[in-house]
LOTI-18256 format. One record per residue (C-alpha): z, x, y. Coordinates in nm, 2 decimals. Layout:
PT:Z:X:Y
...
//
This chain:
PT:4.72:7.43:30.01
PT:4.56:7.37:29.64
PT:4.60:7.58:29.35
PT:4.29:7.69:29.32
PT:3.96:7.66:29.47
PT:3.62:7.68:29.29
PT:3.35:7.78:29.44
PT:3.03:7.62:29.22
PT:3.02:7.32:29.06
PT:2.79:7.42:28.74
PT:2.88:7.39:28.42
PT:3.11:7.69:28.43
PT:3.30:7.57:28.78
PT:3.33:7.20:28.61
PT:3.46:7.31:28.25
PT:3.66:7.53:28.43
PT:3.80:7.21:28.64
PT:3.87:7.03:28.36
PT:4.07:7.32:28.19
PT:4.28:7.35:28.50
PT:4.36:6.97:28.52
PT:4.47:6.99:28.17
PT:4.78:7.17:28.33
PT:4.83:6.99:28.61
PT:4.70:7.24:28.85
PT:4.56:7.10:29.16
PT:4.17:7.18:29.20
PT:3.92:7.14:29.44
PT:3.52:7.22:29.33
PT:3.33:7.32:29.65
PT:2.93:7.27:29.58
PT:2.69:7.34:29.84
PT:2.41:7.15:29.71
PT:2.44:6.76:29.82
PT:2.30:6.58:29.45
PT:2.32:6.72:29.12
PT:2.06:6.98:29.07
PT:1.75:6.81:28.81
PT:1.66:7.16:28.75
PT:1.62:7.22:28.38
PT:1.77:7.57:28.35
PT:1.93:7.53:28.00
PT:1.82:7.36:27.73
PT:2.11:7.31:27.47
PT:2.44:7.41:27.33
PT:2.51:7.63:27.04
PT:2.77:7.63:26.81
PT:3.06:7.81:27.00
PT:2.99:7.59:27.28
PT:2.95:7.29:27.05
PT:3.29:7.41:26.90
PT:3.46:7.40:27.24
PT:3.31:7.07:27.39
PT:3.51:6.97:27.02
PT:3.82:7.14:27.06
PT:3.88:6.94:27.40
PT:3.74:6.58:27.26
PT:3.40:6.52:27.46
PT:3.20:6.59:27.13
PT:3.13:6.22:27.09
PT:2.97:6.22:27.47
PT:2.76:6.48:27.38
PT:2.59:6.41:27.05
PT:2.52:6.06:27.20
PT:2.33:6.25:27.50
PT:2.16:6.53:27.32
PT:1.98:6.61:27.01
PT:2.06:6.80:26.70
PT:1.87:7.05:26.56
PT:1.91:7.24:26.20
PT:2.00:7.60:26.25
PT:2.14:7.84:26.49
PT:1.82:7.93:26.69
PT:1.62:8.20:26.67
PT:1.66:8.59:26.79
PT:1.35:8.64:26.96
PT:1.18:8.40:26.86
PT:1.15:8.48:26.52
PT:1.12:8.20:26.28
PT:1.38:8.27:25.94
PT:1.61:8.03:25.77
PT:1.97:8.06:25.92
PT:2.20:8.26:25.68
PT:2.39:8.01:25.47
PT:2.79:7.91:25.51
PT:2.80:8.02:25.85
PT:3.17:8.02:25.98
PT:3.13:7.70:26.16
PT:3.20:7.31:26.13
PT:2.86:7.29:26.35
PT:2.57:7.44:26.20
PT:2.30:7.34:26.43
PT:2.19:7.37:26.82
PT:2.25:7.06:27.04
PT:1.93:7.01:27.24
PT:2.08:6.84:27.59
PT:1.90:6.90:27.93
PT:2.18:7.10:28.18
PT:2.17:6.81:28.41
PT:2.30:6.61:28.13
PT:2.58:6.90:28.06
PT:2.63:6.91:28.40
PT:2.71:6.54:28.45
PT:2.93:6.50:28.16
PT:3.16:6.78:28.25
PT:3.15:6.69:28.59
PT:3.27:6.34:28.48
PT:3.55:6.50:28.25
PT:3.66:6.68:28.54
PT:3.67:6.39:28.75
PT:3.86:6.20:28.52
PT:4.09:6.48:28.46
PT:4.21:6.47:28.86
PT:3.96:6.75:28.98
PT:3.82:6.68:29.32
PT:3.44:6.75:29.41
PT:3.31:6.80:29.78
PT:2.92:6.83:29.75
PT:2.79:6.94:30.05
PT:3.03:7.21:30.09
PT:2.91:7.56:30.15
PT:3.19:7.82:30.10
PT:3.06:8.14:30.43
PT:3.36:8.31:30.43
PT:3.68:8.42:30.20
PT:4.01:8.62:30.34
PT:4.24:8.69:30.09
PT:4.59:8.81:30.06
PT:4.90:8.86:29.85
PT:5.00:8.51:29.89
PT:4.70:8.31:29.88
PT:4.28:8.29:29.97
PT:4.12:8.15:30.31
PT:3.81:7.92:30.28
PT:3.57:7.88:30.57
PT:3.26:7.64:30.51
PT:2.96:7.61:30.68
PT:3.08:7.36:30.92
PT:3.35:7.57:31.02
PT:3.60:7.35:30.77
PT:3.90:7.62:30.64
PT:4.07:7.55:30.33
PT:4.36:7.77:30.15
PT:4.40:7.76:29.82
PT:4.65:8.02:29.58
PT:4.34:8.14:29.40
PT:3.96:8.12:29.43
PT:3.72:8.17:29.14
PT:3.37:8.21:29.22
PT:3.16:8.07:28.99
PT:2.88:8.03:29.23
PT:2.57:8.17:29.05
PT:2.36:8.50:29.05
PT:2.30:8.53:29.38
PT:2.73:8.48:29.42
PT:2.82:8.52:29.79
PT:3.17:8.53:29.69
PT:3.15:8.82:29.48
PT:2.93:9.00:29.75
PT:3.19:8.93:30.03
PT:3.44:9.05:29.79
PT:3.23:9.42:29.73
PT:3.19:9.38:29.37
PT:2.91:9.60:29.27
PT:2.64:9.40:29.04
PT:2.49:9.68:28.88
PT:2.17:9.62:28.68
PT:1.80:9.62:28.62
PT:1.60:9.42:28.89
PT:1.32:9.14:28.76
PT:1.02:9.27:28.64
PT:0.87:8.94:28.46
PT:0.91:8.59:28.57
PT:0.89:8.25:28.38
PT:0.81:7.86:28.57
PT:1.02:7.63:28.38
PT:0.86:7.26:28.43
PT:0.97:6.91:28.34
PT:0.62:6.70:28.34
PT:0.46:6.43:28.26
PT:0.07:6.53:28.09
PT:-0.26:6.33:28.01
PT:-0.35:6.54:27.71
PT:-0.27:6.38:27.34
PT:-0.01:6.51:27.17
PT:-0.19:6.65:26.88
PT:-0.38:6.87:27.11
PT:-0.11:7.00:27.35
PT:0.06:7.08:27.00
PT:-0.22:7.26:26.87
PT:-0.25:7.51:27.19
PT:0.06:7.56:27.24
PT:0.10:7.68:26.85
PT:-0.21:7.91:26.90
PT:-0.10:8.04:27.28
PT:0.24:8.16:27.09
PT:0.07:8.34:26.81
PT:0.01:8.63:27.13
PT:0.26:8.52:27.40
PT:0.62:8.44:27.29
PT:0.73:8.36:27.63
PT:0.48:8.05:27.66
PT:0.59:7.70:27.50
PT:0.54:7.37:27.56
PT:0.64:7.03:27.40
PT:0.82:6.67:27.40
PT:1.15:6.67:27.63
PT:1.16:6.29:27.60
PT:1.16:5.99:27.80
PT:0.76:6.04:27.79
PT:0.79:6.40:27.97
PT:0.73:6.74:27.90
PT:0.88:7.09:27.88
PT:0.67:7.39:27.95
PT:0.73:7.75:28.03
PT:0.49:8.02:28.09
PT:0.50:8.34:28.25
PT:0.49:8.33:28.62
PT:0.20:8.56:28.82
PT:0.45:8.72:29.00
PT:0.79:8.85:29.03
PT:0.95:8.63:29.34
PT:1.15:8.79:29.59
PT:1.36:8.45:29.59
PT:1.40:8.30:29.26
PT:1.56:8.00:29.47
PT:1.24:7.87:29.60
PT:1.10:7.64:29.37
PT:0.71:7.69:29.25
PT:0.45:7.47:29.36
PT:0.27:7.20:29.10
PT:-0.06:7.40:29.17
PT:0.12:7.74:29.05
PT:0.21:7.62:28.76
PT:-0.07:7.41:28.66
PT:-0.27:7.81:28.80
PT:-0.08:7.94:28.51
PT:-0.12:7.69:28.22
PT:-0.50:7.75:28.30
PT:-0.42:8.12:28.27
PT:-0.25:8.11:27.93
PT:-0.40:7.82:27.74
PT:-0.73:7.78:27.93
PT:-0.59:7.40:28.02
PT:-0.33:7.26:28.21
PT:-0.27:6.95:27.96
PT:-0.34:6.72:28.28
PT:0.05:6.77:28.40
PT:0.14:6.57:28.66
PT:0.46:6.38:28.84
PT:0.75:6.71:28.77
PT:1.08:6.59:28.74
PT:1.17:6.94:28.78
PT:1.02:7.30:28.86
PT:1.19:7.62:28.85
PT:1.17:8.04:28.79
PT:1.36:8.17:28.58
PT:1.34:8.64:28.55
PT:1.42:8.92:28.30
PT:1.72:9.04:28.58
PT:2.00:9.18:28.41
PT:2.37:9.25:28.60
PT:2.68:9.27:28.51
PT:2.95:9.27:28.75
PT:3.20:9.58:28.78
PT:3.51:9.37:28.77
PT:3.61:8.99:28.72
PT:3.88:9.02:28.96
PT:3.99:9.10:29.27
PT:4.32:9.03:29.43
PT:4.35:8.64:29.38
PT:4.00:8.61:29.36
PT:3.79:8.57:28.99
PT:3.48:8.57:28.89
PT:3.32:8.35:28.61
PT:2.96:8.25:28.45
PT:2.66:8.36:28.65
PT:2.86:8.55:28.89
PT:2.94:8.73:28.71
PT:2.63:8.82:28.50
PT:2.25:8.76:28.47
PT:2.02:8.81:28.18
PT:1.70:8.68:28.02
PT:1.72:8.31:27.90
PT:1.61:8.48:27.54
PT:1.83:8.30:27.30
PT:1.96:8.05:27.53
PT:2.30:8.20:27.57
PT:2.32:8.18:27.95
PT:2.52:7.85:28.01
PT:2.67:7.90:27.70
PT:2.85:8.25:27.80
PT:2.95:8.07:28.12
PT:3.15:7.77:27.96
PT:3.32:8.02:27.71
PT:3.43:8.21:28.02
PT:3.59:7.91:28.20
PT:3.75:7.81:27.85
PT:3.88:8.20:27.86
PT:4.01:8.17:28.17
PT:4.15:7.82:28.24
PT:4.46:7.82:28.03
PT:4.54:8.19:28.21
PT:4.46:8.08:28.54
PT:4.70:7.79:28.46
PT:4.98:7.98:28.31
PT:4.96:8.18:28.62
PT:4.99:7.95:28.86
PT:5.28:7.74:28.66
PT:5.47:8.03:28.65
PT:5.53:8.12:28.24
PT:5.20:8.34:28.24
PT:5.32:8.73:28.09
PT:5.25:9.00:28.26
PT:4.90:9.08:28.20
PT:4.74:8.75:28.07
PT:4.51:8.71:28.39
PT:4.39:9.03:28.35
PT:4.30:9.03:27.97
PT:4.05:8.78:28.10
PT:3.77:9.02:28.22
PT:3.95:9.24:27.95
PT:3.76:9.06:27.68
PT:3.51:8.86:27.84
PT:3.36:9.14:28.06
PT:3.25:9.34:27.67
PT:3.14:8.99:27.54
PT:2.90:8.99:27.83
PT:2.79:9.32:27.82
PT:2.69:9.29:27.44
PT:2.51:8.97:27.51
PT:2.30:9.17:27.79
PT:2.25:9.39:27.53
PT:2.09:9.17:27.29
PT:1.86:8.98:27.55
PT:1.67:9.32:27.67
PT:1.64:9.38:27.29
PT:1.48:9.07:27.28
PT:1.28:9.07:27.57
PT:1.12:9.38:27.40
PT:1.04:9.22:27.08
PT:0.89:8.92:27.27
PT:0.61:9.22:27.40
PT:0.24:9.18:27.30
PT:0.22:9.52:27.30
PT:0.19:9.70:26.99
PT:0.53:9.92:26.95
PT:0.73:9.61:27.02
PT:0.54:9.43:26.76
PT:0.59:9.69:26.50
PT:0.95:9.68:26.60
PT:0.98:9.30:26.57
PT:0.75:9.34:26.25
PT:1.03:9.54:26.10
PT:1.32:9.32:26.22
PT:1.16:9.03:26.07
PT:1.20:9.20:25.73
PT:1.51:9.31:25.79
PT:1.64:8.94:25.86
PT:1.54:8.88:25.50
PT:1.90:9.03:25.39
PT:2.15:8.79:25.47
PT:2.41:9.02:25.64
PT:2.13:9.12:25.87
PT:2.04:8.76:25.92
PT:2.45:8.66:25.95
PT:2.53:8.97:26.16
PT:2.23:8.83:26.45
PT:2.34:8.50:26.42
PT:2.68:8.55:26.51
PT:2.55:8.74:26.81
PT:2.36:8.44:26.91
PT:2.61:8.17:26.90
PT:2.89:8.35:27.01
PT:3.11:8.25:26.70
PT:3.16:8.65:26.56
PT:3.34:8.75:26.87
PT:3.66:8.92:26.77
PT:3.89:9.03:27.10
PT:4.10:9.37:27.05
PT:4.46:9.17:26.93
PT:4.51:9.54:26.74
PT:4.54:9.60:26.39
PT:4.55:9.33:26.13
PT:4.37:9.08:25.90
PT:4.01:9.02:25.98
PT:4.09:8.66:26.12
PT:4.33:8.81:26.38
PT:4.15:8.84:26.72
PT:3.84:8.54:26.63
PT:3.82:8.19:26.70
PT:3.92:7.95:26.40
PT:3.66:7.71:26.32
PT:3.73:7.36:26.28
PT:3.92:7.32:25.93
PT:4.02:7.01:25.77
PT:4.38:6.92:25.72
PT:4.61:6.71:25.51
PT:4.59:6.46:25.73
PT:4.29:6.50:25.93
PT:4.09:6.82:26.10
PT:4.22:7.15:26.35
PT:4.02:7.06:26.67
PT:4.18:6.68:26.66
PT:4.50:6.86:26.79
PT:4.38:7.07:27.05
PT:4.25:6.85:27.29
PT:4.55:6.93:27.57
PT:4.49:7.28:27.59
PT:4.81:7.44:27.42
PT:4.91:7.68:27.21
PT:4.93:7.57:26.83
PT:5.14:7.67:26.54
PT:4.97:7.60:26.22
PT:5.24:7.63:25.95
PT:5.15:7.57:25.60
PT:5.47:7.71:25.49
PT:5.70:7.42:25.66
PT:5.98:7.72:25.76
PT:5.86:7.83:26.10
PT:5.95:7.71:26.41
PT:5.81:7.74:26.79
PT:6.19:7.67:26.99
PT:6.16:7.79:27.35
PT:5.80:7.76:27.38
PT:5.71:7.36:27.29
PT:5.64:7.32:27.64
PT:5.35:7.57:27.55
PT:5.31:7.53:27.19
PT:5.26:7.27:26.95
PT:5.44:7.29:26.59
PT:5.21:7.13:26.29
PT:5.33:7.14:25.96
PT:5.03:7.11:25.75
PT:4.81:7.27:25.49
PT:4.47:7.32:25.45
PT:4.29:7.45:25.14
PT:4.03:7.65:25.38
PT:4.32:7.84:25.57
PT:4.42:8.16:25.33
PT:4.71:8.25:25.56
PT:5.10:8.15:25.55
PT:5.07:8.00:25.93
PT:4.81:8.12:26.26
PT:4.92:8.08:26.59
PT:4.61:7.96:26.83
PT:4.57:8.05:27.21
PT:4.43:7.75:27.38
PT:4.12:7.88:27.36
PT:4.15:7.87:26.94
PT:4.18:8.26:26.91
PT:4.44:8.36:26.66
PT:4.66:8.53:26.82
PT:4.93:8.59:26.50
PT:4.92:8.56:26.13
PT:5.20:8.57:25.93
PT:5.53:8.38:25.78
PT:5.82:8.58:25.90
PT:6.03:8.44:26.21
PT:6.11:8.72:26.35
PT:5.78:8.84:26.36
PT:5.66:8.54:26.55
PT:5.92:8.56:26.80
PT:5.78:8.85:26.91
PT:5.44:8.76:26.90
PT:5.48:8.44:27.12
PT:5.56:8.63:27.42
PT:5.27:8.82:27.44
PT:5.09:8.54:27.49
PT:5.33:8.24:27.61
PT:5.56:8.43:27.80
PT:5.94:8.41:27.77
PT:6.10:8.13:27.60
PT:6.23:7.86:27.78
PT:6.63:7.80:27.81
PT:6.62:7.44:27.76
PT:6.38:7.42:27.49
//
């Protein structure tokens, strides 16, 4: 029997691996697909993300893979500066095709202990008080403690489980292609440039390595978003929009991409969870799709964990859909806003007239790009300083940075008073004595995840915090 079982390995099934092996948990990755998928469906990482490729040490793979861009990207489409002093170590997007994400967490994982069966359709769950039944398509059964499903959209783990998917069905559809062209690049440039002054969902330009990356609305909604358009289709629709089709030729990769938006009822059920697209679909508007799904798994791997090691307190699984299920539901939110303002029409326009002023104040400016990159999220810890409940960003120390000594997935003290101590719980916690002149608070206590789960300088106080979150202290510690 394993640990767990994940069903998907996308981005949000492999980080999700790699969080689990950071515990010792024994995980197996079931992907149905034989190769790793070329399909460009995400185009780049923004600063939460960034933030927690850091927190975990793979920030070095990354930035030699992918491309850095000034800025937090832009809320439907509309071109502003970014606000300044943004709460973040990593003001910019990191341009880096999925595949690429894909294959570095997938190697992380790997070299973490995960195992990865491609090839291995999950048909059939059955699941218990004690554990979950696998069947695969070849009629292989597997048990594992828990299963999370992290198997896309179209999840058939969450549909044999009866999890509603409530939700607006597509009405517009995108072709996402990878391409090579015969036009010069001054002219595919210049159409592009006047195609976009009418049609914010149209785009095309360099992807590297000599190809190109082009989107344009799709003629059609497609009952199956799975089957991949044709070369013709796509070049039908560059013709459409631009009156050329920039001579594209040899794809590396063509897919559809829709305005659907879902969000499931529940993340859990029984010993059965839910995670990235399975749990929710939305426009790619703002290119927070893959990003929600990897700050899901690193919500739920140190709780899954802490379950299955035994320390977890009684409700720490849960608060998993607890807080990412509202994160989720807000982002959903913000991509049908955008999705409006990207309309030709003229309301829409006026609206996204007036939002472009608006964006000229700096709160309004800070306030969307928060939304955006994820880093404003603040989960309910109750009452208390505004820091409580968010993320801490990457601050430097005494004697180096934050996100240096996080990289095993544990709880840390942060103690710039020297007096505190974490006794029962260093099998869970780490204890650093250091001070930093961008922390105003006596000591934090981080989740794995980097949330601050406690602010103070009292010992008592903190010994009643830690098991909340760390469960109770250990004898021999």
């Amino acid at each position: 029997m394993f640990d767990v079982i994940i069903s998907g390995g996308g981005p949000t099934g492999m980080m999700l691996a790699g969080e689990l092996r950071l515990h010792d948990v024994d995980v197996l990755v079931l992907e149905k697909d034989v190769e790793p998928s070329k399909a460009v469906r995400s185009l780049g990482l923004h600063p939460r993300s960034i933030e927690i490729i850091d927190q975990r040490g793979m920030l070095d793979r990354f930035l030699a893979q992918g491309q850095q861009f000034p800025g937090v990207g832009r809320f439907a489409g509309i071109d502003k500066p970014p606000p300044p002093n943004l709460d973040t170590a990593h003001n910019y997007i990191l341009g880096i095709p999925q595949p690429v994400t894909d294959r570095l967490l997938t190697e992380r994982a790997g070299e973490l202990g995960a195992q990865l069966r491609r090839g291995s359709e999950v048909t059939g769950i059955e699941h218990d008080e004690d554990g979950v039944g696998v069947e695969l398509a070849d009629g292989t059964r597997l048990r594992s403690r828990w299963l999370v499903g992290c198997d896309g959209g179209r999840s058939l783990v969450r549909r044999l489980l009866g999890i509603g998917f409530p939700g607006e069905h597509a009405t517009s559809q995108w072709i996402l292609g990878e391409v090579e062209v015969t036009a010069p690049p001054d002219e595919v440039a210049e159409v592009s440039e006047e195609v976009r002054k009418t049609h914010k969902g149209f785009g095309i330009g360099p992807a590297g390595n000599g190809l190109y990356r082009a989107v344009v609305p799709a003629a059609t909604v497609s009952e199956d978003r799975a089957v991949p358009p044709t070369l013709e289709e796509f070049r039908t629709q560059l013709r459409a929009y631009a009156g050329t089709d920039f001579g594209v030729h040899s794809p590396q990769s063509l897919s559809r991409f829709s305005d659907a938006t879902r969000l499931a009822d529940r993340y859990r059920e029984g010993r059965v969870l839910l995670a990235g697209d399975a749990a929710h679909v939305h426009p790619p508007l703002g290119g927070q799709g893959l990003n929600l799904g990897i700050q899901d798994a690193f919500n739920l791997g140190w709780k899954l964990a802490a379950e299955v090691t035994g320390w977890a307190p009684d409700g720490l699984l849960n608060s998993y859909g607890t807080e990412r299920r509202p994160v989720a539901a807000d982002v959903l939110n913000t991509t049908r806003a955008q999705s409006q303002l990207i309309s030709p029409e003229p309301g829409p326009q006026a609206v996204r007239q007036l939002l472009r002023e608006l964006m000229d104040f700096e709160d309004v400016s800070r306030f969307l790009a928060e939304k955006v990159t994820s880093i404003g999220i603040r989960y309910d810890f109750g009452e208390g300083p505004q820091l409580l409940g968010r993320r801490l960003r990457d601050i430097p120390l005494s004697r180096g940075r934050l996100y240096t000594l996080t990289r095993e997935g544990r709880g840390l003290l942060l103690d710039q008073t020297g007096r505190l101590s974490v006794t029962g719980w260093t099998d869970r916690v780490d204890y650093v004595a250091d001070v930093s002149t961008e922390l105003d608070a006596p000591a934090v206590l981080l989740r794995p995840d980097g949330h601050v789960a406690w602010i103070g300088e009292d010992q008592d106080d903190l010994l009643r915090s830690l098991p909340t979150w760390f469960g109770a202290a250990s004898r021999s510690r």
